[in-house]
C-alpha positions in Angstrom: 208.9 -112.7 14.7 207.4 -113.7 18.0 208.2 -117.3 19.6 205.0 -119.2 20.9 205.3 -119.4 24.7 206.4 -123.1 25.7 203.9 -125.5 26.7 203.8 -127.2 30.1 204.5 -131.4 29.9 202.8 -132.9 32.4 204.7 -135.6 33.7 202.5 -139.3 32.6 200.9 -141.4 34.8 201.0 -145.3 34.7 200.4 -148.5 36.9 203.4 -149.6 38.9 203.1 -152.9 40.9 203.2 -152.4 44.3 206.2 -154.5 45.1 208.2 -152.2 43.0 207.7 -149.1 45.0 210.2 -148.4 48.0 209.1 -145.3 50.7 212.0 -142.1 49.6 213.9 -140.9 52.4 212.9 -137.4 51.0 209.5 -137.5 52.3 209.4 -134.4 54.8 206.5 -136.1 56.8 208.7 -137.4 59.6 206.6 -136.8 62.5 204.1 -139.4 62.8 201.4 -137.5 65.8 197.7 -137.2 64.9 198.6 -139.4 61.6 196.1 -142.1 61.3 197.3 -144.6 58.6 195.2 -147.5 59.8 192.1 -145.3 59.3 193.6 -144.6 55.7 194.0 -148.4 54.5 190.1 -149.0 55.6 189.5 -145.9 53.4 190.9 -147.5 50.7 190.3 -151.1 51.4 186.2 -149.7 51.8 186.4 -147.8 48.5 189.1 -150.2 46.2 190.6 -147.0 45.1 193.1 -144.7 45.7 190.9 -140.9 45.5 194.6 -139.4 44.9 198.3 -141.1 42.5 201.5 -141.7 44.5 203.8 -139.2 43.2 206.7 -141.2 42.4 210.4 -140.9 40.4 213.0 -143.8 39.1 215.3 -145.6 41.3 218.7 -144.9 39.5 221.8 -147.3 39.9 225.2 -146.2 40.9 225.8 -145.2 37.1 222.4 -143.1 37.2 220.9 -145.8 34.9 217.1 -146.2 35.7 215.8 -149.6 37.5 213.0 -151.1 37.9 211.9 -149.9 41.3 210.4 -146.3 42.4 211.0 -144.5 45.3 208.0 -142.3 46.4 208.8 -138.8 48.1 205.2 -137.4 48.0 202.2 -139.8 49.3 204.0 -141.5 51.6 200.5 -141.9 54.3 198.9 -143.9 51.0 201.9 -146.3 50.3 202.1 -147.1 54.5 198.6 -147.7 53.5 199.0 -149.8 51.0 201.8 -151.7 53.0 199.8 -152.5 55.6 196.4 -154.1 53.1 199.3 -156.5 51.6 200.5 -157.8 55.1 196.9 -158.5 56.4 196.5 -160.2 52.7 193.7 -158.1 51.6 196.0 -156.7 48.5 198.4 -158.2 46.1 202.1 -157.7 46.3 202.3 -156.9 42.9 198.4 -155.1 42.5 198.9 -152.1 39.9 199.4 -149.0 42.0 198.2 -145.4 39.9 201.2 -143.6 40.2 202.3 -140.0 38.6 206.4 -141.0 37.3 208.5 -138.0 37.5 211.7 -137.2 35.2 214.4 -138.1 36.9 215.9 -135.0 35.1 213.5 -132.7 36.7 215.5 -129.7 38.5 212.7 -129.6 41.2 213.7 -131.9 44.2 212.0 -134.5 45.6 211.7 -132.8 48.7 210.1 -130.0 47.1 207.4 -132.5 45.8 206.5 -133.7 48.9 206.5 -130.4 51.1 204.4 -129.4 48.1 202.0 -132.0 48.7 201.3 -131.0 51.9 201.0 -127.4 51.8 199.4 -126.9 48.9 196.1 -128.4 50.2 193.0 -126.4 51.7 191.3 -128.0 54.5 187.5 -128.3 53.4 185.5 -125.6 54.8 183.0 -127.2 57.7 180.4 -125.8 55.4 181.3 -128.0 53.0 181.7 -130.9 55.0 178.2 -130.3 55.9 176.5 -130.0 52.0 178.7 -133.3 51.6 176.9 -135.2 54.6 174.2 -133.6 54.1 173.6 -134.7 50.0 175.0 -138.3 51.3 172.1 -138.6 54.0 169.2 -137.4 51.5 171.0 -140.1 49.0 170.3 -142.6 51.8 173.3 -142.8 53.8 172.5 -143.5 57.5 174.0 -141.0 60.2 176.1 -144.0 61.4 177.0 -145.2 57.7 178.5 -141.7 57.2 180.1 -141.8 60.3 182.0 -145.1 59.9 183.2 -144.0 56.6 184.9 -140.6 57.5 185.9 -142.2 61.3 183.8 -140.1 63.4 180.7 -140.2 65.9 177.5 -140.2 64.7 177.0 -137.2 67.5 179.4 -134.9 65.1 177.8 -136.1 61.8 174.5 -134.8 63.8 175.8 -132.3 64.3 177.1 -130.8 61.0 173.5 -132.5 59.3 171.9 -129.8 62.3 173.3 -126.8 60.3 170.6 -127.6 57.9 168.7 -126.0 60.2 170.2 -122.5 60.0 168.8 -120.2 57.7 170.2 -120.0 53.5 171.2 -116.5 54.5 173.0 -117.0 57.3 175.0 -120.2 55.8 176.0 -117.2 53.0 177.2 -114.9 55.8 179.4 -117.6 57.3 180.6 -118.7 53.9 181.8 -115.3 53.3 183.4 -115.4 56.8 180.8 -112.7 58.3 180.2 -115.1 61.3 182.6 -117.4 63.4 181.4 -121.2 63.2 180.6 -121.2 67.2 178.4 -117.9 66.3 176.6 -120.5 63.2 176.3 -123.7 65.4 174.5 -121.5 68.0 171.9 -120.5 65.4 170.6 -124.3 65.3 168.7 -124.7 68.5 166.1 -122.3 66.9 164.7 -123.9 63.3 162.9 -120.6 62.9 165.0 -119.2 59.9 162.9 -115.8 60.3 163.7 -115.5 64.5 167.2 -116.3 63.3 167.9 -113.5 60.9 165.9 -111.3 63.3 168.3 -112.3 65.9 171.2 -111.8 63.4 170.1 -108.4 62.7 170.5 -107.7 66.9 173.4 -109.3 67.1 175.6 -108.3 64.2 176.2 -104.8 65.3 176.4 -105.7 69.0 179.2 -105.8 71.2 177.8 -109.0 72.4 178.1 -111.6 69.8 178.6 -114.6 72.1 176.9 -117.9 70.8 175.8 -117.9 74.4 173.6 -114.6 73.7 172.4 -115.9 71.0 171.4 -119.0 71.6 169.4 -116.9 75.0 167.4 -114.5 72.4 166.5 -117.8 70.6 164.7 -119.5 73.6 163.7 -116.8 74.8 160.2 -117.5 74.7 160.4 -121.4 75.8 161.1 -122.9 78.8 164.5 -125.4 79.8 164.3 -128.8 80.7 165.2 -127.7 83.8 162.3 -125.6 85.0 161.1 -127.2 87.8 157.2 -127.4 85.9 159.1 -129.6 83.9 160.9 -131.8 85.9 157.4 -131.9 87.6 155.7 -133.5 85.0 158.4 -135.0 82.9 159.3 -134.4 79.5 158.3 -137.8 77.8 154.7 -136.5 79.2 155.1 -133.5 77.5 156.6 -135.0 74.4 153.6 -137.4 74.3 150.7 -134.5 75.2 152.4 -133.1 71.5 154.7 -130.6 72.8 157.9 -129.9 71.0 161.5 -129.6 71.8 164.6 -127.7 71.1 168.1 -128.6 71.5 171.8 -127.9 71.1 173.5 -130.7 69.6 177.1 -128.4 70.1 176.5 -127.9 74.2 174.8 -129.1 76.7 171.5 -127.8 77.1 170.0 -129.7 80.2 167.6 -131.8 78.2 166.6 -128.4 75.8 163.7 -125.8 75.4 160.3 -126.3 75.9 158.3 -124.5 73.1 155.0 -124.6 74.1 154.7 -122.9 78.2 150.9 -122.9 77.4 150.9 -127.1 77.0 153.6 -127.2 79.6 151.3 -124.9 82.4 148.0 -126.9 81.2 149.8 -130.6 82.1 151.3 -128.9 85.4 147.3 -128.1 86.6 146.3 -131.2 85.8 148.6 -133.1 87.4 148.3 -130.6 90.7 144.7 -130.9 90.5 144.6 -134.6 90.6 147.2 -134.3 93.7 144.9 -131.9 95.2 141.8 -134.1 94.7 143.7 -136.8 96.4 144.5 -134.6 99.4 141.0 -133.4 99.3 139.6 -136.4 100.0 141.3 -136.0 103.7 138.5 -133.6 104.5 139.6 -130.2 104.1 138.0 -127.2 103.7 140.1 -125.7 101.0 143.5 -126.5 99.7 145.5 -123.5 97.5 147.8 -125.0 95.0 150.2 -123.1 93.0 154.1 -123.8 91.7 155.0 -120.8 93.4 153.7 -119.6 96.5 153.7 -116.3 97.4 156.5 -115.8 100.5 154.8 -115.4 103.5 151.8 -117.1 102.0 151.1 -118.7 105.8 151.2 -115.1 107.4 148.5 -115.1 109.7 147.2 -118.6 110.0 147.0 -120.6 113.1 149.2 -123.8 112.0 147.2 -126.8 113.5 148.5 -129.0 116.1 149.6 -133.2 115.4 151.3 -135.5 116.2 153.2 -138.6 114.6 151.7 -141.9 113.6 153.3 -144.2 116.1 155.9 -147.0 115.1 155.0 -150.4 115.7 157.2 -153.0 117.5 159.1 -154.4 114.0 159.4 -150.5 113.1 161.1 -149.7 116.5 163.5 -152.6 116.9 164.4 -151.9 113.2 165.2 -148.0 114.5 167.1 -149.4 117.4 169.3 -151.8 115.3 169.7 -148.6 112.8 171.3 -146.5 115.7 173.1 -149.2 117.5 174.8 -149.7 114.0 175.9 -146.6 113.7 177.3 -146.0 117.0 179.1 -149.2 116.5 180.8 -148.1 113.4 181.5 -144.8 114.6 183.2 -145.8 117.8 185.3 -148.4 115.6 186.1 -145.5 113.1 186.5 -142.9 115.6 190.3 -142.6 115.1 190.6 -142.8 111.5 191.4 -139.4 109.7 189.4 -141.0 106.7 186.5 -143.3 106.5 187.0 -146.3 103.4 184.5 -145.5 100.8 182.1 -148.3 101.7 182.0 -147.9 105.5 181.2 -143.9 104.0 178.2 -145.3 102.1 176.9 -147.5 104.6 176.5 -144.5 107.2 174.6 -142.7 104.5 172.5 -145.4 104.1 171.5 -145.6 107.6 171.2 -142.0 107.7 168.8 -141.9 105.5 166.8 -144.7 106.7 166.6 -143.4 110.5 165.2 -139.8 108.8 162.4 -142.0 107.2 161.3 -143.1 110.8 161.0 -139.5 112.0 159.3 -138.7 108.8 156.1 -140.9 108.9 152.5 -139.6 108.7 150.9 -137.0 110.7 147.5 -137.5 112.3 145.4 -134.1 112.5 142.2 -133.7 115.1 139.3 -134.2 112.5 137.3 -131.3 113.6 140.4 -129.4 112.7 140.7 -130.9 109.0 137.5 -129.7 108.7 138.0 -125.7 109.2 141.5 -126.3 108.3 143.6 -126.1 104.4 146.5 -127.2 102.5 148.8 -125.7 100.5 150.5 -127.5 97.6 153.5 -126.4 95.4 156.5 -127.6 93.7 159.9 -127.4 94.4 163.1 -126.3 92.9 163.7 -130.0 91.9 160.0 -130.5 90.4 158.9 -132.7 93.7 155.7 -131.8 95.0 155.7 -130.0 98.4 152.5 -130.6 100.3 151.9 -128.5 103.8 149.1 -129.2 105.6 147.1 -127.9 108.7 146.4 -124.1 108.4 143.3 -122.1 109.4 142.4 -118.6 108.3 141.3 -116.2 110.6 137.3 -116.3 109.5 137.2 -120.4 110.0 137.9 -120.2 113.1 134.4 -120.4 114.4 133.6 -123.6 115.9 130.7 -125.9 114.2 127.3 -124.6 115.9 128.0 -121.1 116.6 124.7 -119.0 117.3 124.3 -116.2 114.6 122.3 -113.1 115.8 119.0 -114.4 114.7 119.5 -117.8 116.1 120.8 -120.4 113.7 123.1 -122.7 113.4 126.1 -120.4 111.1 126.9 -123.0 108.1 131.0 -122.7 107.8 131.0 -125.6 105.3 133.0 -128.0 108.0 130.8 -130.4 108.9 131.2 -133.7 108.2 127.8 -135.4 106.8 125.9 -138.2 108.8 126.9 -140.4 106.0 130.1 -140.1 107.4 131.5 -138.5 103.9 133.5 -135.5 104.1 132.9 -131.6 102.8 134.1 -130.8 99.4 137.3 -128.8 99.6 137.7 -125.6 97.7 140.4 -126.1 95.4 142.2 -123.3 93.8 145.0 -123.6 91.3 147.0 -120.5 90.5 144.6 -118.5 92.8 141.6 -119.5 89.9 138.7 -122.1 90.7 140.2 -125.8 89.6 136.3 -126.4 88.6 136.0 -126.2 84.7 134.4 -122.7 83.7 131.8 -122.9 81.2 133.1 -121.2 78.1 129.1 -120.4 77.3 128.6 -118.3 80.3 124.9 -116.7 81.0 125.0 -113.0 79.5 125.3 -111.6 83.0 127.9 -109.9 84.8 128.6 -112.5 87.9 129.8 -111.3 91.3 134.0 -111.0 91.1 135.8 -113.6 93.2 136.8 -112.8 96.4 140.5 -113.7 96.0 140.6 -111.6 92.8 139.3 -108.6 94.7 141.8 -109.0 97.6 144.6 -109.5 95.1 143.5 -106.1 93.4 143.1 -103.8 96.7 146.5 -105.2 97.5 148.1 -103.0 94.8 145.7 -100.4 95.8 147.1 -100.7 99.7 150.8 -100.7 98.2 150.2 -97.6 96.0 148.4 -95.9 98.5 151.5 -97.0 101.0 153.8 -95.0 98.0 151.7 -92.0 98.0 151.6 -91.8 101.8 155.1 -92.7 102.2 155.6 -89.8 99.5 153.7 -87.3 101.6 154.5 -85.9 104.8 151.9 -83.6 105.3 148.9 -86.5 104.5 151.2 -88.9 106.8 151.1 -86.3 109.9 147.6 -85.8 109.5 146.6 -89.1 109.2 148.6 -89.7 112.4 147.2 -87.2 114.2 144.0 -88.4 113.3 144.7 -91.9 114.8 146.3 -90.0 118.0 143.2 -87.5 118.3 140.5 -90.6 117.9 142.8 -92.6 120.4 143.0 -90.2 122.7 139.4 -88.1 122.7 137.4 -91.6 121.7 138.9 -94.6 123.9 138.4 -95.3 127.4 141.0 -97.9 127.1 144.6 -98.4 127.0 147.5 -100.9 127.8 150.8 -101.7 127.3 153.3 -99.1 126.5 153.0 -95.6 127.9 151.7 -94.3 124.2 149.7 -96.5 122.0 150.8 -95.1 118.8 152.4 -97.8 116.5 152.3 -99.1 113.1 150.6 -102.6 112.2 153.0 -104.2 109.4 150.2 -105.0 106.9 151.1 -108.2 104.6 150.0 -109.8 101.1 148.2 -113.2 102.3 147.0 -113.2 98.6 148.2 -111.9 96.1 148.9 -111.4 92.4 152.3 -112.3 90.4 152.4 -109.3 88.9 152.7 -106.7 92.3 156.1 -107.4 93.4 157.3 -105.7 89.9 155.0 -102.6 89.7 156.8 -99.5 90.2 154.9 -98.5 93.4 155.9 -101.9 95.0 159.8 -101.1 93.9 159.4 -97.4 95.2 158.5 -98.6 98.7 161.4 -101.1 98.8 163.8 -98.3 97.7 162.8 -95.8 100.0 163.0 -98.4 103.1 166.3 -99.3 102.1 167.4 -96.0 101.4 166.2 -94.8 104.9 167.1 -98.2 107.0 171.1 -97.2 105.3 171.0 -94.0 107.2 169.5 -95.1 110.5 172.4 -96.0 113.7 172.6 -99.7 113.9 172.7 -98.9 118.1 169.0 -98.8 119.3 170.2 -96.8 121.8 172.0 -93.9 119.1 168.2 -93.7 117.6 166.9 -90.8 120.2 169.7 -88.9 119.8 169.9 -88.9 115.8 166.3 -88.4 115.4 166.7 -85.5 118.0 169.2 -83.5 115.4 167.5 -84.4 112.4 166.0 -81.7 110.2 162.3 -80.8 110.0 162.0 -82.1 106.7 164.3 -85.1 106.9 161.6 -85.8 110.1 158.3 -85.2 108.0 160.3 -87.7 105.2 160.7 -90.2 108.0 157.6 -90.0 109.7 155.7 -90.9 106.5 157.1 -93.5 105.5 157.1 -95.2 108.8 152.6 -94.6 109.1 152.8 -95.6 105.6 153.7 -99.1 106.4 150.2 -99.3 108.2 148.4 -98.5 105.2 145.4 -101.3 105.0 142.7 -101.0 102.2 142.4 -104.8 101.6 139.4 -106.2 100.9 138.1 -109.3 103.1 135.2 -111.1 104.4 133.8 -109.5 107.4 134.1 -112.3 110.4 131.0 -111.2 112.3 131.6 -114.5 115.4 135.1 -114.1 115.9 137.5 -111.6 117.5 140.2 -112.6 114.4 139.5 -110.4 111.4 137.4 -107.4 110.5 133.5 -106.7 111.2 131.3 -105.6 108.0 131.4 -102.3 109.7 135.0 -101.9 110.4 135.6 -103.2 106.3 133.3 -100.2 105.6 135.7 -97.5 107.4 138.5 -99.4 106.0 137.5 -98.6 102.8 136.2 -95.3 103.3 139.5 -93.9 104.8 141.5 -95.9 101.8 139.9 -93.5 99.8 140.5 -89.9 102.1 144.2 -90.9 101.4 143.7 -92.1 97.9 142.0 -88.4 97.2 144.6 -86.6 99.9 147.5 -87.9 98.0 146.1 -87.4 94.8 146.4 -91.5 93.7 145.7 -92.4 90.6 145.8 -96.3 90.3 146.4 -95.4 86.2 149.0 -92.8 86.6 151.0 -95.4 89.0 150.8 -97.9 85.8 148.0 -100.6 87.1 147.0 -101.8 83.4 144.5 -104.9 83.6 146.1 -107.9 82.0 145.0 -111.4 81.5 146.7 -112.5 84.6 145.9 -109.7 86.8 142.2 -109.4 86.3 140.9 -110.2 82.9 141.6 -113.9 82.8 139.9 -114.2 86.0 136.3 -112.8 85.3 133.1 -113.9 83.4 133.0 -113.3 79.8 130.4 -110.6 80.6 132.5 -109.0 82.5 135.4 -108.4 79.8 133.3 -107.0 77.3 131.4 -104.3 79.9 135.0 -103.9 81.1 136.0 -103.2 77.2 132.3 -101.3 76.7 133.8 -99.0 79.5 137.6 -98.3 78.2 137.0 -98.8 74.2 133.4 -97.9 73.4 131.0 -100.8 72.2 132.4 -101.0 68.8 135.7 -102.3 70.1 133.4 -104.5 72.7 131.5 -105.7 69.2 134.7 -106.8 67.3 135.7 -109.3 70.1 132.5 -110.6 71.8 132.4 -113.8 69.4 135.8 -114.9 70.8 136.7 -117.7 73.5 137.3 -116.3 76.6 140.7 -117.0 76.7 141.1 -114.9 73.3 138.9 -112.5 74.1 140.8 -111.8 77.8 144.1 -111.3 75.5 142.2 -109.0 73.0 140.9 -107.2 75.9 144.1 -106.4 77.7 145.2 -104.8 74.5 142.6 -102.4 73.6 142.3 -101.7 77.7 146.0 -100.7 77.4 145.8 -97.3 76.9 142.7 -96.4 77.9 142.6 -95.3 81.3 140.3 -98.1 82.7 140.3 -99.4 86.0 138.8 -102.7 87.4 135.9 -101.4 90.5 137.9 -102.2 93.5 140.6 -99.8 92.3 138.6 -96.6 91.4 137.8 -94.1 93.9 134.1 -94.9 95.6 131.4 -92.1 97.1 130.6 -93.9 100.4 128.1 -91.6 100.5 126.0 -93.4 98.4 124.1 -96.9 99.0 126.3 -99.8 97.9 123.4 -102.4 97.6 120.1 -102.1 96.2 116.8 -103.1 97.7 118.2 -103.7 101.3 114.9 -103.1 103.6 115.2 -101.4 106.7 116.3 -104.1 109.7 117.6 -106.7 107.6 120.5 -109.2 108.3 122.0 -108.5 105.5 125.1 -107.0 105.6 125.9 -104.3 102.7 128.6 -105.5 100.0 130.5 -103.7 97.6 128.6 -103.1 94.0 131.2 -105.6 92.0 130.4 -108.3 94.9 126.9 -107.5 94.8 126.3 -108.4 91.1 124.3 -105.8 91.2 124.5 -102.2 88.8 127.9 -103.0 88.1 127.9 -101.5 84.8 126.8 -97.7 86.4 130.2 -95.7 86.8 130.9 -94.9 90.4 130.1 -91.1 91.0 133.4 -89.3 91.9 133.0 -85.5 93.3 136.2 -83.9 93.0 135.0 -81.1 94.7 134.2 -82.8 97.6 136.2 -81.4 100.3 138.5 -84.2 102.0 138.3 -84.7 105.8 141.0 -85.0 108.0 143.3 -88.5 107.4 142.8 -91.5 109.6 145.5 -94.3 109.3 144.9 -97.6 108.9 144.4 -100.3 111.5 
């Protein structure tokens, strides 16, 4: 017959007054570092509870008869606890304490009790912690309630109420201990559950699991605090225009993500317009605004001359005090290996205050203002940077000149009898800062000037590639240049051969060209070539002299490459700076002998029209013949009810793949009349069809049988 398995006997619990429990000298916590016991007793004191019984056993006498007293081996934190509520008075010396009583029979020790007590206990999970802060918040707990009660900042119960954020399914991966908690806490400063599991899904099988990565693919589309558009503005102006934030409560983020670039770029303009305006009312004839100048965006301009506003007699005894300090205290200071912190500051101070005197107001000759411009931009520190006085080449025509038929050429300069000044040209981002009209007339306008120098400066880069790629086009086109100087001029100065290569630069231009792959390819083969070349001018003769035929073609092309020129500009017909109508005419005509020599094709070098690069910058008209072109009038149907600024983004993405080209980049029969209805002796000069505004919608004949004449290079 089988004997039931013994049951377990819990050992009982009862109330034991406090002054009848003594601290056992079995307890095994002896080391008292990172133990908190005054935190405990507010616990306690804030609850009137103990959450967990002392453990305790009898006190036996020398005869190991029981007393009335208890020693307690395991919960020794709560009795200190305890101990320390009845000294301040706030418990009763003899207030029931729940306490578990063990048999003082028991074979297990008392040490084995307490050790046990320790050991045995699971620190709660963070996730836990979190679902417990969270469900006392939504119970209406305040972040700084909760924090007082469990002895922490309200920054960390933030921060655990932040995981909220993360998605259910990522919380279940990290439960499961698929993810490390730094991994978890970086998923927060994105509340998009669905970009954090796609992020998740790149991440998880990636060497690269850094909470660093991730929290980078999760603003990836936003823009820091730090951006200098946004230290420009500030962010309480963006907060209040309705834009939203990100941040990381678990690192320093700099302030956080700005989520909305397109809010964030719209404030920038305005706020760079109404600087401009300001400046405008100066006199200038056109300022250029943009956060990001182009480098070398001066190249070529004649900076004006000015000088200083002078200092009046307070100002200059003030100055002269300044330095008379400072020479005092650095002659009294002169021996000292190390200045005291305040004699320091002081010389900073004055520092600062003598570079104010040398950097007060400029005065500028008012008939210069009036031909001259203004560039504004910001800084890396978001502080406007205004730089005044600069005057392009086709300004430079005095007020009054003659024209050819005897009147008075208008350059826009002159200041009315009124005494008001011209209305400067403003442009922000290379774009008119006067509102467009959304409803535009359903005609195909002229395209800006700026947008069509901006496109024939890819044009003059790729060609530059092609040229640069091609020896044999290169050496004729010299030759060309060599023949036509030779044969054609009765003139020559300076060195003893007038052969040499005009560095052409980018005045304006596009965002986009310093990344296409034609602009890279240059850079590569320059530095490629300026590696192998002897630093010793001197060496040069003699390594050119033994360099291979081929190695000499390579060379030789790329150096007449770097005159390439097939930027567009307006003909200056007064003034010996810039190019005639008729010399723009050969310039184009001999862009596109190399263009056809070379074999360049503007698609097959990757030019794809995008919203920034041209289709954000024409006429509504203008997208959809542009789409009527590349797509074929259906796709032009399905988007000509759009805004522009849709209908420019809908564009560039059925343009994609099609093959189309904006007119200044396709090849161009100069054979043919550019301008329509241009009677015999007229002053006109001719202009390109897309600055016409005239048959702009007619495809430029191309013969591609035509045979191409010898090269000529650039000027």
């Amino acid at each position: 017959m089988a004997t039931a398995a013994q049951k377990i006997i819990l050992s009982p619990s009862r109330d034991i007054p406090f002054n009848k429990l003594v601290l056992s000298q079995s307890n095994v916590r002896r080391v008292k570092a990172g133990v908190s016991v005054e935190e405990l007793a507010e616990d306690i004191a804030r609850r009137g509870t103990l959450l967990q019984s002392l453990n305790v056993r009898p006190v036996l006498d020398a005869r190991g008869d029981e007393t009335d007293m208890y020693e307690v081996p395991a919960g020794g934190r709560r009795y200190q606890a305890l101990a320390i509520l009845v000294k301040q008075k706030r418990l009763a010396r003899t207030a029931p304490v729940p306490c578990v009583v063990r048999d003082p029979s028991t074979s297990i020790l008392a040490e084995d009790d307490s050790l046990a007590e320790n050991t045995q206990r699971v620190p709660l999970h963070p996730l836990d912690q979190f679902r417990a802060f969270y469900d006392m918040r939504r119970k209406g707990m305040s972040e700084e309630e909760i924090a007082a009660a469990f002895f922490t900042t309200a920054q960390v119960v933030k921060q655990r109420l932040r995981l909220a954020s993360v998605s259910p399914t990522l919380l279940d991966i990290y439960a499961e201990d698929g993810m490390k908690l730094e991994e978890l806490m970086a998923f927060t400063v994105n509340p998009d559950h669905a970009r954090q599991e796609q992020v998740w899904e790149t991440v998880q099988t990636s060497h690269n699991r850094q909470p660093w990565y991730i929290r980078q693919l999760l603003t990836e589309t936003t823009v820091p605090a730090t951006d200098k558009r946004a230290l420009f503005i500030g962010i309480e102006t963006y907060e209040q225009a309705g834009g939203s934030l990100l941040r990381d409560l678990f690192q320093t983020d700099g302030g956080g993500w700005l989520q909305d670039p397109a809010l964030l770029d719209r404030l920038v303009a305005e706020k760079l317009k109404t600087l401009a305006e300001e400046i405008a009312a100066e006199g200038w004839k056109w300022i250029t605004v943009d956060t990001d100048l182009p480098y070398g965006y001066d190249q070529g301009l004649r900076a004006l001359d000015f000088t200083l506003v002078d200092l009046n007699d307070d100002e200059r005894a003030a100055r002269e005090a300044l330095r008379e300090e400072y020479e005092r205290i650095e002659a009294e200071y002169s021996e000292a290996d190390e200045l005291p912190d305040e004699i320091d500051q002081r010389l900073g101070e004055i520092e600062t205050a003598l570079e104010a005197f040398e950097k007060r107001p400029v005065i500028y000759d008012p008939a210069d203002i009036a031909r001259g411009g203004v560039f504004i931009s910001v800084d890396r520190n978001g502080e406007p940077v205004v730089d005044r006085g600069y005057v392009r080449p086709e300004d430079e025509t005095p007020v009054g000149v003659e024209d050819p038929d005897g009147e008075a050429e208008a350059t826009g300069t002159e200041v009315a009898a009124s005494g008001t000044v011209q209305r400067a040209v403003i442009t922000i981002g290379g774009q008119s800062a006067e509102p467009e009209d959304d409803d535009e007339e359903d005609v195909i306008k002229p395209l800006p000037e700026r947008l069509v120098t901006e496109l024939t400066a890819h044009r003059t880069l790729a060609l530059r590639d092609a040229v640069g790629a091609n020896p044999q086009v290169a050496f004729t086109a010299l030759l060309h240049k060599l023949v036509r100087d030779t044969f054609q001029r009765t003139a020559t100065s300076g060195a003893s051969l007038q052969a040499s290569v005009n560095h052409v630069f980018f005045r304006e231009q596009g965002k986009d060209l310093a990344e296409t792959a034609y602009a890279k390819s240059v850079i590569q083969r320059h530095e490629d070539w300026k590696a192998d070349l002897p630093a010793d001018e001197d060496a040069l003769w003699d390594w050119l002299a033994v360099l291979d035929d081929a190695s000499r073609m390579a060379l030789l092309a790329h150096c007449v490459s770097y005159g390439i020129n097939a930027l567009y500009e307006r003909p200056n017909p007064y003034s010996g700076s810039g190019v005639s109508q008729s010399g723009l005419d050969r310039r184009m005509a001999e862009a596109d002998r190399l263009a056809r020599a070379t074999g360049l094709d503007m698609v097959d070098v990757g030019f794809r029209p995008t919203v920034e690069n041209y289709l954000g910058r024409v006429t509504k008209p203008r997208i959809l013949a542009a789409v009527r072109e590349g797509a074929g009038e259906r796709a032009a149907q399905l988007i000509d009810h759009l805004k522009k600024g849709d209908m420019a983004k809908e564009a560039e993405r059925l343009l994609a793949d099609s093959g189309w080209l904006p007119e200044p980049l396709r090849l161009i029969d100069h054979d043919e009349p550019t301008t329509s209805d241009t009677s015999e002796g007229e002053a006109e000069t001719a202009l390109p069809a897309f600055l016409a505004g005239e048959d702009e919608d007619e495809e430029t004949a191309e013969d591609p049988e035509a045979e191409a004449p010898a090269m000529i290079a650039a000027e």
